[in-house]
NUTIFI-223766 format. One record per residue (C-alpha): residue in three letters; x, y, z. Coordinates in nm, 3 decimals, m for minus. Each point is the difference from the previous one (the first is absolute). Layout:
BEGIN
{rec "ALA",{X,Y,Z}} ...
! end
This chain:
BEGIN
{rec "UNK",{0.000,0.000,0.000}} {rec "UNK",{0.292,0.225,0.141}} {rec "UNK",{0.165,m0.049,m0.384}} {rec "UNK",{m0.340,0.091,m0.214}} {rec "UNK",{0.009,0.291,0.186}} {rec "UNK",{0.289,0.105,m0.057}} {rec "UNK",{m0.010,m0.065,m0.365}} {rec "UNK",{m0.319,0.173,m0.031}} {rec "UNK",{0.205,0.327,0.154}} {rec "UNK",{0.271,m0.052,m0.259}} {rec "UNK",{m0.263,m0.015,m0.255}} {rec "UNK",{m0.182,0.308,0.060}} {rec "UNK",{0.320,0.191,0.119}} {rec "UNK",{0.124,m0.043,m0.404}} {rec "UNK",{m0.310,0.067,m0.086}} {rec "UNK",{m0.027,0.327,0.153}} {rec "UNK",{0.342,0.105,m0.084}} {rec "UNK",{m0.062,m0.086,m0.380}} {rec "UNK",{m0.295,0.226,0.005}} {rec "UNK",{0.093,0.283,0.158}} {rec "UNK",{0.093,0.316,m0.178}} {rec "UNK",{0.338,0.092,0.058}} {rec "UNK",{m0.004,0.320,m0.134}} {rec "UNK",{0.061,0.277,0.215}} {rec "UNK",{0.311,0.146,0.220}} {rec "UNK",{0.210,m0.236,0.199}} {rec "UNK",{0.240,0.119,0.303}} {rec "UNK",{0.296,m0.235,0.173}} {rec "UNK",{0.301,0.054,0.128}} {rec "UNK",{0.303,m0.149,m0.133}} {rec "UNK",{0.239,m0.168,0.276}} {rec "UNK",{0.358,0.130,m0.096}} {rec "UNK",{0.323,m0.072,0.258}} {rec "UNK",{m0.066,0.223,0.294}} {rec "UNK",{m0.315,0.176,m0.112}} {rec "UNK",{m0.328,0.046,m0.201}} {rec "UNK",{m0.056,0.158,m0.362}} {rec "UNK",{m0.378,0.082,m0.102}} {rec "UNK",{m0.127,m0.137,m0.314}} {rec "UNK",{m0.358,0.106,m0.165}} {rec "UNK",{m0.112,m0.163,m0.293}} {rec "UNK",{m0.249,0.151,m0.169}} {rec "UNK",{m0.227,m0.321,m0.230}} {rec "UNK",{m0.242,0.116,m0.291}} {rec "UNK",{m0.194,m0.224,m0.220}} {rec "UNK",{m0.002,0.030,m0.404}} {rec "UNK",{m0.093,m0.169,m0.285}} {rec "UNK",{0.334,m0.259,0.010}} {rec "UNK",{m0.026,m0.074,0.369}} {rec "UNK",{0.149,0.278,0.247}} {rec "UNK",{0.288,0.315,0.033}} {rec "UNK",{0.170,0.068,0.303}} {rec "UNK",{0.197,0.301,0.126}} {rec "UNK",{0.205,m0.055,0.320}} {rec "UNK",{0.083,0.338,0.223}} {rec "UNK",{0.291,0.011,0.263}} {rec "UNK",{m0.071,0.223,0.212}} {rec "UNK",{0.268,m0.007,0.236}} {rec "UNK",{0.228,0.092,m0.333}} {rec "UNK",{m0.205,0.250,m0.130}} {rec "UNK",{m0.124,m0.192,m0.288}} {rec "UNK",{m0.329,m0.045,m0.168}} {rec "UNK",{m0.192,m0.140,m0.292}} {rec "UNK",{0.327,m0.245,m0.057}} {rec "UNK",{m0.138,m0.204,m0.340}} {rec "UNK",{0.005,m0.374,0.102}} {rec "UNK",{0.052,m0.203,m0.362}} {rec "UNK",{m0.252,m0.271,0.060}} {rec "UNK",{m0.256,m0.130,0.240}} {rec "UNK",{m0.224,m0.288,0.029}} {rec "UNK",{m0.208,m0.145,0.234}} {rec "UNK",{m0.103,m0.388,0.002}} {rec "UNK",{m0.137,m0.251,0.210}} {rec "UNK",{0.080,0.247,0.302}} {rec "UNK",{0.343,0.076,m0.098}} {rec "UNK",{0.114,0.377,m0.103}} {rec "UNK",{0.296,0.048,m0.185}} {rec "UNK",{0.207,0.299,m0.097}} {rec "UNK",{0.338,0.052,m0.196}} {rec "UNK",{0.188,0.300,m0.065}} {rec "UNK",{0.289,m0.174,m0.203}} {rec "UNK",{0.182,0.340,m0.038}} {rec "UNK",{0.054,0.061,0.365}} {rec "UNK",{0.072,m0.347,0.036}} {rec "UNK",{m0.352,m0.028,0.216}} {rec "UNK",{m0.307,m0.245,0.046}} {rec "UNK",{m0.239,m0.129,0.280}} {rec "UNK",{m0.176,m0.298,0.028}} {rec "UNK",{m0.283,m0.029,0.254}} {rec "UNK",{m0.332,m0.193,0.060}} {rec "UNK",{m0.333,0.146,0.151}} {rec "UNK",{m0.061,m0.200,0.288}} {rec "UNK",{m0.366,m0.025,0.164}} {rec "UNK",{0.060,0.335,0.222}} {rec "UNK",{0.041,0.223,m0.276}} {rec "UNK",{0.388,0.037,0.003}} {rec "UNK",{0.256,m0.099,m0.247}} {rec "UNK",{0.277,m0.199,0.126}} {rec "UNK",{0.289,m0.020,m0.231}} {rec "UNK",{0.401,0.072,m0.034}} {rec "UNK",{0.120,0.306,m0.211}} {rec "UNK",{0.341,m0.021,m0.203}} {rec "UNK",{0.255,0.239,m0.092}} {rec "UNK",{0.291,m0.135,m0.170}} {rec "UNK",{0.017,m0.338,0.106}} {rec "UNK",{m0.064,0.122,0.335}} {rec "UNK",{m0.328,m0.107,0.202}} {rec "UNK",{m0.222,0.182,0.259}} {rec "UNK",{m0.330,m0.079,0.160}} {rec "UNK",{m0.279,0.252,m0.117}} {rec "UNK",{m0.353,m0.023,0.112}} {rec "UNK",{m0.233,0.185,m0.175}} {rec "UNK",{m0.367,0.144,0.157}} {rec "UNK",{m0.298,0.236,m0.090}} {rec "UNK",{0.054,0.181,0.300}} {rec "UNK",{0.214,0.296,0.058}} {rec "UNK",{0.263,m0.162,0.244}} {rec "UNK",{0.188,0.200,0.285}} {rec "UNK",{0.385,m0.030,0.034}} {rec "UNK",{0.157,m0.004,0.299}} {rec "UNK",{0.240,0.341,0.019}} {rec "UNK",{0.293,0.016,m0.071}} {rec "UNK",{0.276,0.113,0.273}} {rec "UNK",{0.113,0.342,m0.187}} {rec "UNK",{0.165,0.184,0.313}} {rec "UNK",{0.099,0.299,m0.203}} {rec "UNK",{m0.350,0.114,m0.130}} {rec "UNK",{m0.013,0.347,0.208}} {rec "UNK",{m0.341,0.040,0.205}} {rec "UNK",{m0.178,0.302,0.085}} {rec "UNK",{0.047,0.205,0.142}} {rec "UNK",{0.258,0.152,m0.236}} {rec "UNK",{0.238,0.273,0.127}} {rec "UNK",{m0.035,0.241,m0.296}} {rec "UNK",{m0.276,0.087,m0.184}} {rec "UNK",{m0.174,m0.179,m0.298}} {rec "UNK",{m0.300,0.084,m0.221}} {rec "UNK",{m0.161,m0.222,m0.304}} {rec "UNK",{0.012,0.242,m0.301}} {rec "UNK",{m0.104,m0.049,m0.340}} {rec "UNK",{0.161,0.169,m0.322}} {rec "UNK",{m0.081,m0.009,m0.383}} {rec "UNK",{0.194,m0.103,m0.305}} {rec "UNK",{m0.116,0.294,m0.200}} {rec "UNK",{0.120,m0.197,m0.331}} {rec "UNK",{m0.191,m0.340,0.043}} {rec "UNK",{m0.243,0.140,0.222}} {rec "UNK",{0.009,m0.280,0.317}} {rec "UNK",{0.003,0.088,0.349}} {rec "UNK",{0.317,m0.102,0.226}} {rec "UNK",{m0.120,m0.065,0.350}} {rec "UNK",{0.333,m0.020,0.275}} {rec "UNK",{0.108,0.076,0.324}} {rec "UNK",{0.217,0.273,0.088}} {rec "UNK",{0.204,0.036,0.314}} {rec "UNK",{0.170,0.305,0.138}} {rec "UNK",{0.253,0.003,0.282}} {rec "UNK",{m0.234,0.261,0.192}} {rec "UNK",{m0.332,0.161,m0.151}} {rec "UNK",{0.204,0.327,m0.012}} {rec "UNK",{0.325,0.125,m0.181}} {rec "UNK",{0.152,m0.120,m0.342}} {rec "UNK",{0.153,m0.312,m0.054}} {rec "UNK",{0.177,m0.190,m0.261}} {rec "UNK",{m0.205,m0.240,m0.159}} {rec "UNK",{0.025,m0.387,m0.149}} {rec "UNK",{m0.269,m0.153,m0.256}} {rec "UNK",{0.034,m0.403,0.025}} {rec "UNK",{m0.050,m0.132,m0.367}} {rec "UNK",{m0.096,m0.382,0.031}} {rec "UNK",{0.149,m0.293,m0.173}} {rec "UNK",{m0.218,m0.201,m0.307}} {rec "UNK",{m0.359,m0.132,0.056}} {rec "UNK",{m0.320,0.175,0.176}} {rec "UNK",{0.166,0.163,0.309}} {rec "UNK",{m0.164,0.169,0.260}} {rec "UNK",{0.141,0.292,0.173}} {rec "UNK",{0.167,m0.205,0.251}} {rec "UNK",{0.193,m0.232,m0.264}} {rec "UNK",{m0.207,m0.271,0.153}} {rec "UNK",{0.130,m0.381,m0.021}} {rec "UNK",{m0.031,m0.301,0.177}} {rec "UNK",{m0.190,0.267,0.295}} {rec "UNK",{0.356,0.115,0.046}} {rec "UNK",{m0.007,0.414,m0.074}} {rec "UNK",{0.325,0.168,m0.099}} {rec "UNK",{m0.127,0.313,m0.124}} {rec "UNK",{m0.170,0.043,0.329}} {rec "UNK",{0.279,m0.078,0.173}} {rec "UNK",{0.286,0.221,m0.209}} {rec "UNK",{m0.245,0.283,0.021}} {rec "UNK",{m0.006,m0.048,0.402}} {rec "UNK",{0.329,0.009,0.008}} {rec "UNK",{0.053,0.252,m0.177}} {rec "UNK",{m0.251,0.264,0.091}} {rec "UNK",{0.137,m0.096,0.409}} {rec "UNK",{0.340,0.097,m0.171}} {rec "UNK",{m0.153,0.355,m0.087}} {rec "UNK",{m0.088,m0.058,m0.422}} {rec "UNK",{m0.350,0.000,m0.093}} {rec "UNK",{m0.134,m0.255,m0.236}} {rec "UNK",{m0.225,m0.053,m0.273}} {rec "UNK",{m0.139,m0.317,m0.038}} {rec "UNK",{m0.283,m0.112,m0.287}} {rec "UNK",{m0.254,m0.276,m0.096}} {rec "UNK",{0.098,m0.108,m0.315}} {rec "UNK",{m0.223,0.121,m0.287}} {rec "UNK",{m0.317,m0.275,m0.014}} {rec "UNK",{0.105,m0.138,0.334}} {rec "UNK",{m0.134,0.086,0.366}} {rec "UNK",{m0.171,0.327,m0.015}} {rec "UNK",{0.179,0.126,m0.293}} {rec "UNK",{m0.186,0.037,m0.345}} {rec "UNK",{0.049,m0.078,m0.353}} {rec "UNK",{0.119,m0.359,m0.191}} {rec "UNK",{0.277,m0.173,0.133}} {rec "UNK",{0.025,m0.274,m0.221}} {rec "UNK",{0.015,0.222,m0.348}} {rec "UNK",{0.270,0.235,0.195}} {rec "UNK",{0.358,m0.030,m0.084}} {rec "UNK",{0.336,0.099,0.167}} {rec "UNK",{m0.031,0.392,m0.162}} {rec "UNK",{m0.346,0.012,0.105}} {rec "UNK",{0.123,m0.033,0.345}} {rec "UNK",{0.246,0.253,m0.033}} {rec "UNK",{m0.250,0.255,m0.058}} {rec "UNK",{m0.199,m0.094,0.294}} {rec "UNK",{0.353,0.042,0.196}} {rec "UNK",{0.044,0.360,m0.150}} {rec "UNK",{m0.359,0.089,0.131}} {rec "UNK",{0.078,m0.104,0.316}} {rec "UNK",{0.290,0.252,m0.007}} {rec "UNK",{m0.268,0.311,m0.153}} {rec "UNK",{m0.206,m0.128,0.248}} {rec "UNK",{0.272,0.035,0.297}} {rec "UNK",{0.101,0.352,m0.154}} {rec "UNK",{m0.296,0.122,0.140}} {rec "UNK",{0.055,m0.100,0.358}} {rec "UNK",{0.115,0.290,0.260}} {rec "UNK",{0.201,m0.269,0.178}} {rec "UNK",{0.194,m0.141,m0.237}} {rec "UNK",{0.386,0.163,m0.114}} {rec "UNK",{m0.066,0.016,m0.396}} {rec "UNK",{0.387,m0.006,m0.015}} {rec "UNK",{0.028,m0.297,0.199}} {rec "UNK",{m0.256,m0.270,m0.198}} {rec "UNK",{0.112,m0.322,m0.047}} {rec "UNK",{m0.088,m0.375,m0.147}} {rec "UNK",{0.067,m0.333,0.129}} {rec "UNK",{m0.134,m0.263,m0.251}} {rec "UNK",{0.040,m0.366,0.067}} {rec "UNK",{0.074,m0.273,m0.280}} {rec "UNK",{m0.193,0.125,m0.320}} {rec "UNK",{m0.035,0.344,0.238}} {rec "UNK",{0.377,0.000,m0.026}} {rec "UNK",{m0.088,0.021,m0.397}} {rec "UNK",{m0.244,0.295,0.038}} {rec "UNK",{0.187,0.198,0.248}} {rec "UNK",{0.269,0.061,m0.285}} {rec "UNK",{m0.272,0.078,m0.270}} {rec "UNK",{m0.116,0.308,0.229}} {rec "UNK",{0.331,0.098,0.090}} {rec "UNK",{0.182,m0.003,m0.344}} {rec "UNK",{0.050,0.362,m0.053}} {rec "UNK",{m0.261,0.139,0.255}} {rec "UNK",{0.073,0.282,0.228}} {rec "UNK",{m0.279,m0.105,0.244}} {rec "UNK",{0.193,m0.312,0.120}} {rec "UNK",{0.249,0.038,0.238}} {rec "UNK",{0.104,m0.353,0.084}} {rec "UNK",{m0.122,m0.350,m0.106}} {rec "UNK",{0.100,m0.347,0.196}} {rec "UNK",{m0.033,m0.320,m0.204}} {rec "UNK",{m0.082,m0.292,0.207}} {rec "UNK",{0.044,m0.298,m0.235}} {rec "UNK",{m0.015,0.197,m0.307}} {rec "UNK",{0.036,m0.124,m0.349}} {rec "UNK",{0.311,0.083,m0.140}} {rec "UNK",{0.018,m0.217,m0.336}} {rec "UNK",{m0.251,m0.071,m0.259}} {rec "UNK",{m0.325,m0.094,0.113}} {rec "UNK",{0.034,m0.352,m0.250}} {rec "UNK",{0.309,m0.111,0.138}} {rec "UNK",{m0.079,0.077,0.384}} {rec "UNK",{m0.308,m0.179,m0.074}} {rec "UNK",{0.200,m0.325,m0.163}} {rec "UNK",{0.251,0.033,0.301}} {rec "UNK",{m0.254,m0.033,0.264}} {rec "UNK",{m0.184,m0.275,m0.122}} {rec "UNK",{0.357,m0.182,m0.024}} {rec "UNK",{0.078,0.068,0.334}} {rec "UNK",{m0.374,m0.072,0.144}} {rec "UNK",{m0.015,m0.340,m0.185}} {rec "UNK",{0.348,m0.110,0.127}} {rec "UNK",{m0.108,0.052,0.377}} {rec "UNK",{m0.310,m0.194,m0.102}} {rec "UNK",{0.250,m0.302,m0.085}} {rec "UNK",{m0.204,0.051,m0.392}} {rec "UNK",{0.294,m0.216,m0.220}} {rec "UNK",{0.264,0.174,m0.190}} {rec "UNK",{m0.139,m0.115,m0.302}} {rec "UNK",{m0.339,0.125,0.034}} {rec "UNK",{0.166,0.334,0.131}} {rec "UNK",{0.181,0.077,m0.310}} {rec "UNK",{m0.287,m0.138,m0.242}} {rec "UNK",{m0.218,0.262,0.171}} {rec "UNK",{0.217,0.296,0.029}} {rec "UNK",{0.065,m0.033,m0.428}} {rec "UNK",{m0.405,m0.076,m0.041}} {rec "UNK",{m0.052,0.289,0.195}} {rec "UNK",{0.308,0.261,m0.134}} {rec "UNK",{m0.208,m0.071,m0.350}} {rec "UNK",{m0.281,0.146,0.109}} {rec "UNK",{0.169,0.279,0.155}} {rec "UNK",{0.185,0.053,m0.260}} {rec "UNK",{m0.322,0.061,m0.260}} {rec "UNK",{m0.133,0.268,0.279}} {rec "UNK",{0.306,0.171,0.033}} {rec "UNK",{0.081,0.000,m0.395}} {rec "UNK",{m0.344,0.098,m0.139}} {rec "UNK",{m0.158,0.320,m0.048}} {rec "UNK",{m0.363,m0.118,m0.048}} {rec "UNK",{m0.316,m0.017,0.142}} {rec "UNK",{m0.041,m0.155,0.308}} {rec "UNK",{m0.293,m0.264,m0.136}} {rec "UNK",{0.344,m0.048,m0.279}} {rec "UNK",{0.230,m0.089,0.200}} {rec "UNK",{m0.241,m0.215,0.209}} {rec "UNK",{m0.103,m0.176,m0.347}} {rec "UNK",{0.380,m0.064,m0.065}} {rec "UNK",{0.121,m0.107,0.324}} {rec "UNK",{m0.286,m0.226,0.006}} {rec "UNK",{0.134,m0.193,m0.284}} {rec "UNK",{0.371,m0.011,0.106}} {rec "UNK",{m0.147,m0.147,0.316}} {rec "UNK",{m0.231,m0.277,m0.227}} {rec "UNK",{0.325,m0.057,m0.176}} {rec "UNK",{0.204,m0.096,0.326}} {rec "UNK",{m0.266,m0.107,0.226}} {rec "UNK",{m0.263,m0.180,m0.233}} {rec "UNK",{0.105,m0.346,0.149}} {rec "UNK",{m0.018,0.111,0.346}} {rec "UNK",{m0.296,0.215,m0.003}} {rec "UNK",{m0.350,0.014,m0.128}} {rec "UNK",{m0.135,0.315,m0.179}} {rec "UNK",{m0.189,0.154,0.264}} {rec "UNK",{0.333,m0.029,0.261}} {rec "UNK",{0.197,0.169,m0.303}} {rec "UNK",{m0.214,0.287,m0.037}} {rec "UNK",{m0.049,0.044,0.384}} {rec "UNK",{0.404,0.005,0.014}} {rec "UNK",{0.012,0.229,m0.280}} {rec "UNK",{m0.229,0.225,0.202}} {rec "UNK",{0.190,0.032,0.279}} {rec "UNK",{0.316,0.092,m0.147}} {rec "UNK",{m0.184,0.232,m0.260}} {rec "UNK",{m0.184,0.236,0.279}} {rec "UNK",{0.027,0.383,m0.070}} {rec "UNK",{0.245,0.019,0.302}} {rec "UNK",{0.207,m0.290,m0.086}} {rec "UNK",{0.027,0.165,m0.338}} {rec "UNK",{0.131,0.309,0.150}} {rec "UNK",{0.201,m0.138,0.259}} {rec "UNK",{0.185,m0.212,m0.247}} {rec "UNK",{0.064,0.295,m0.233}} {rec "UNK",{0.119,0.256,0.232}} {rec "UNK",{0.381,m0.006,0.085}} {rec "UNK",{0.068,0.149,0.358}} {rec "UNK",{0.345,0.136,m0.107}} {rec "UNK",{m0.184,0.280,m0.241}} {rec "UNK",{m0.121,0.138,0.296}} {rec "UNK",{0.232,m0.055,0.252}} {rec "UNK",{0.235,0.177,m0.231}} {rec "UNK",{m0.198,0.316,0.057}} {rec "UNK",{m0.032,0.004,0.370}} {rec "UNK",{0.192,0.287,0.171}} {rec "UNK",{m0.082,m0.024,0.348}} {rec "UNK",{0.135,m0.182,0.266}} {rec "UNK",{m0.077,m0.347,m0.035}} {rec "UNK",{0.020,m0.360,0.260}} {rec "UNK",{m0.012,m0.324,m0.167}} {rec "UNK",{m0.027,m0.271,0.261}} {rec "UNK",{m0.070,m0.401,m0.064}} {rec "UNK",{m0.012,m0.282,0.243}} {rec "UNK",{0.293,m0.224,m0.088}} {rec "UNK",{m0.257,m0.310,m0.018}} {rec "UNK",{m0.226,0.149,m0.236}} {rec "UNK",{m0.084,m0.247,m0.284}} {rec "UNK",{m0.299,0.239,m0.114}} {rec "UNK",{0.241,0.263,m0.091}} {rec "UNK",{0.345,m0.138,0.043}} {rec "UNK",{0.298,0.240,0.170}} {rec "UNK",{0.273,0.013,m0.161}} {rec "UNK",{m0.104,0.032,m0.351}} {rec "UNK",{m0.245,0.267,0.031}} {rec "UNK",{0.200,0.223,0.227}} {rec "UNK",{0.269,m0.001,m0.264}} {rec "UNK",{m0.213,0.126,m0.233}} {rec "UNK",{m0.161,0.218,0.236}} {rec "UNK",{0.319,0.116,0.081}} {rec "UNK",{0.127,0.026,m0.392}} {rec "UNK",{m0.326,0.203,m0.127}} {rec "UNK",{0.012,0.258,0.266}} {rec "UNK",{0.380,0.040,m0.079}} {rec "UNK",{m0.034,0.011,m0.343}} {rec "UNK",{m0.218,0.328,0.081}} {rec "UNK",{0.215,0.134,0.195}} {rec "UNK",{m0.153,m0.048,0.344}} {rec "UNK",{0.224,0.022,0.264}} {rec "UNK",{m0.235,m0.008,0.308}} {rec "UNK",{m0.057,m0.404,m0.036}} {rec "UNK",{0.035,m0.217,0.290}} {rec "UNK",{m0.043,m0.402,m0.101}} {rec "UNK",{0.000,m0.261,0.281}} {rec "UNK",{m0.107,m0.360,0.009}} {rec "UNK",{m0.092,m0.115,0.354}} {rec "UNK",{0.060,m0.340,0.135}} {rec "UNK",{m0.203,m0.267,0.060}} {rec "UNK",{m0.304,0.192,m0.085}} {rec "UNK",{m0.300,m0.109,m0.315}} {rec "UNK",{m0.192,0.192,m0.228}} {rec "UNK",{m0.265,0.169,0.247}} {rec "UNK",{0.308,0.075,0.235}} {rec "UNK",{m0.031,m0.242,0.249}} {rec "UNK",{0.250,m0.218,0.152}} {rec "UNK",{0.001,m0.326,m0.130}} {rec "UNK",{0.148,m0.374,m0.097}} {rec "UNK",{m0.012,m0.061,m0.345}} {rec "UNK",{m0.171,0.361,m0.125}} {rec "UNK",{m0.285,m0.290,m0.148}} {rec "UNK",{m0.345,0.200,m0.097}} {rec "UNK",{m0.117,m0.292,0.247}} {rec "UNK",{0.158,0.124,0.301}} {rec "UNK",{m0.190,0.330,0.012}} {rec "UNK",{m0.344,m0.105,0.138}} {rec "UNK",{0.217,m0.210,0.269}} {rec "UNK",{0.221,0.321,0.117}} {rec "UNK",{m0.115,0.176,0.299}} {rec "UNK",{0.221,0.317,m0.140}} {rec "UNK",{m0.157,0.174,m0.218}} {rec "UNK",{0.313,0.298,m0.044}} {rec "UNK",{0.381,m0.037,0.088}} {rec "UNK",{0.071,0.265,0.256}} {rec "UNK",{0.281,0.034,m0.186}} {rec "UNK",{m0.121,0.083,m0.303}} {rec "UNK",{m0.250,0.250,0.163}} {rec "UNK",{0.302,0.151,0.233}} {rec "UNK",{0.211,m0.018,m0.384}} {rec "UNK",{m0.301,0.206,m0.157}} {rec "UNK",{m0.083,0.211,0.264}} {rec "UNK",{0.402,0.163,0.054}} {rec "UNK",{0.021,0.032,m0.392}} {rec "UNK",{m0.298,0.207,0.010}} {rec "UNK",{0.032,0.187,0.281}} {rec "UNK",{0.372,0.106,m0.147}} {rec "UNK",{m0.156,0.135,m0.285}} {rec "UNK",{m0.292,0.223,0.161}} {rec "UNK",{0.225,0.145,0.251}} 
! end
């Protein structure tokens, strides 16, 4: 009797997992060494079975493409073959999906559910708490060209006087106006610092992203440079701030933009690069995947095979002078040419996307040296030695070359030990150490920043 029973269960457990519509958004947290990353997949049904966008919050990322999904017998299935990603998970009879997700040979447990889930917090023990001891305002200022609405913070030493004054430009992706990753908060935490250490700061939602308006997602790297240089109109108009004493710290592709408001602008008085891009945007791109896939153990072969797949495409962006939709069309057959065995249509084109966006169009055609070249103020260039986002030594040197080739000869360049791309003390300087760091900022990269500055407002 005990074993009908139990059958029967079985039975109508399938049964109810077969029918059910799976359609919908799914939340889980995936179990990495020594913390938790969210995951959101967003299901929709069409016409050949379902699409699925996957956002990562934690990272700032959202409406991720996944290539293919299907759902049968109670089992979902995802794969994103050109990040090396897929999941594999059945719907059990409480509504949850219990299945593994893979990265590069590399397996995790993910369980997905309907319901919004709560993470436990992380420790962050140098997120500042209020009560602050110096003023701060939220303030909102237009791009006058494209006609969307920065909304930021701005903190002043005290509420009266005039001060010398930092904008933080943030690195690639939506960013908020704290820089926010993995709920660690560096912007909030350099402007703390240094608004305690007597310069105000201007930080900013990016444009499409927390209370900011207009469209992230068409925007490109110039676009953001105009929404910098309204943040500086914008900070013109404030009693408190030293109009001879305005500044920009920009962070990763910030440490591209800073440069592209400087070059030959008399408003600018100093910039500090933290991880900025010093060579071409195709070849930092090539080098960081190399040095990403070799932590993740990915074989040499498969390293190299990539990296020339990939310098192809590049190569057609970077070489062509046509319309976007062109260069889309003819990247999408190089990639049919070298991937047609590996990769069905739809993955192709969703590859071909990705690498064809109006920002990765721009960012792969600018050269940072043109505008480095130009810069006359003072300039800091600093890079954690274990950065494999933006690797030291070769984008210091040519940091270091442009700016001399210009004829700047206020340049400081320093690579600091031990420390990764978002500044943090670290082992292996692996994008999968940040979540697990309770640092979220070197002091001494914020003691570094904070002297350089000071020295030059004095």
């Amino acid at each position: 009797m005990k074993k009908t029973a139990f059958v029967l269960i079985a039975i109508l457990v399938a049964f109810t997992g077969f029918g059910q519509d799976i359609a919908g958004q799914w939340n889980g947290f995936l179990k990495v060494p020594g913390g938790q990353l969210t995951l959101v997949f967003n299901i929709s049904k069409n016409e050949k079975g379902y699409s699925t966008t996957m956002d990562s919050p934690d990272q700032g990322a959202k409406g991720i493409p996944v290539a293919t999904t299907s759902f049968q017998n109670s089992t979902l299935k995802f794969e994103m073959p050109n990040a090396r990603i897929g999941f594999e998970g059945v719907l059990n009879q409480f509504g949850v999906i219990v299945g593994t997700f893979t990265q590069s040979g590399q397996s995790f447990p993910l369980n997905l559910s309907r319901e919004k889930l709560k993470k436990e917090a992380a420790k962050r023990p140098q997120e500042p708490k209020e009560p602050f001891p110096y003023y701060t305002e939220d303030v909102t200022f237009e791009n006058k060209i494209d006609k969307n609405v920065l909304a930021g913070t701005l903190t002043l030493p005290k509420k009266e006087g005039k001060f010398p004054v930092a904008i933080l430009i943030s690195g690639s992706g939506p960013q908020n106006r704290n820089e926010e990753i993995f709920e660690h908060k560096p912007f909030l935490v350099l402007a703390d610092y240094l608004t305690k250490k007597g310069i105000a700061v201007l930080r900013f939602d990016d444009r499409g992203t927390g209370k900011s308006t207009g469209e992230f997602k068409t925007a490109t790297t110039l676009d953001f440079a105009k929404d910098v240089q309204a943040g500086i109109a914008y900070l013109q108009t404030r009693k408190e701030i030293d109009k001879n004493k305005i500044g920009l710290i920009g962070h990763s592709e910030g440490g591209m933009i800073a440069p592209l408001v400087a070059e030959n602008s008399k408003e600018i008085d100093f910039i500090v690069l933290l991880a900025g891009v010093g060579i071409h945007p195709d070849q930092l791109l090539l080098l960081q995947k190399e040095k990403i896939e070799r932590q993740m153990n990915v074989p040499e072969n498969q390293i190299q095979q990539g990296k020339e797949i990939f310098k192809g495409a590049y190569d057609i962006i970077v070489n062509s002078a046509a319309s976007r939709d062109i260069v889309k069309s003819q990247v999408t057959t190089y990639l049919k040419q070298k991937l047609e065995h590996k990769l069905n249509a739809d993955q192709i084109n969703s590859l071909s996307g990705s690498i064809t966006t109006p920002w990765m169009v721009c960012f792969l055609k600018l050269n940072p040296a043109t505008a480095l070249e130009k810069v006359k103020c003072p300039v800091l260039a600093l890079n954690g030695e274990k950065d494999i986002q933006v690797p030291a030594d070769v984008n210091l040197e040519a940091i270091k070359a442009a700016l001399t080739k210009g004829g700047n000869k206020n340049v400081a360049i320093k690579k600091l030990p031990n420390l990764n791309h978002l500044f943090q003390e670290c082992e292996t300087g692996s994008p999968n150490e940040y979540a697990t760091i309770e640092q979220t900022f070197s002091p001494t990269a914020l003691e570094e920043i904070s002297n350089w500055v000071l020295a030059q407002v004095k």
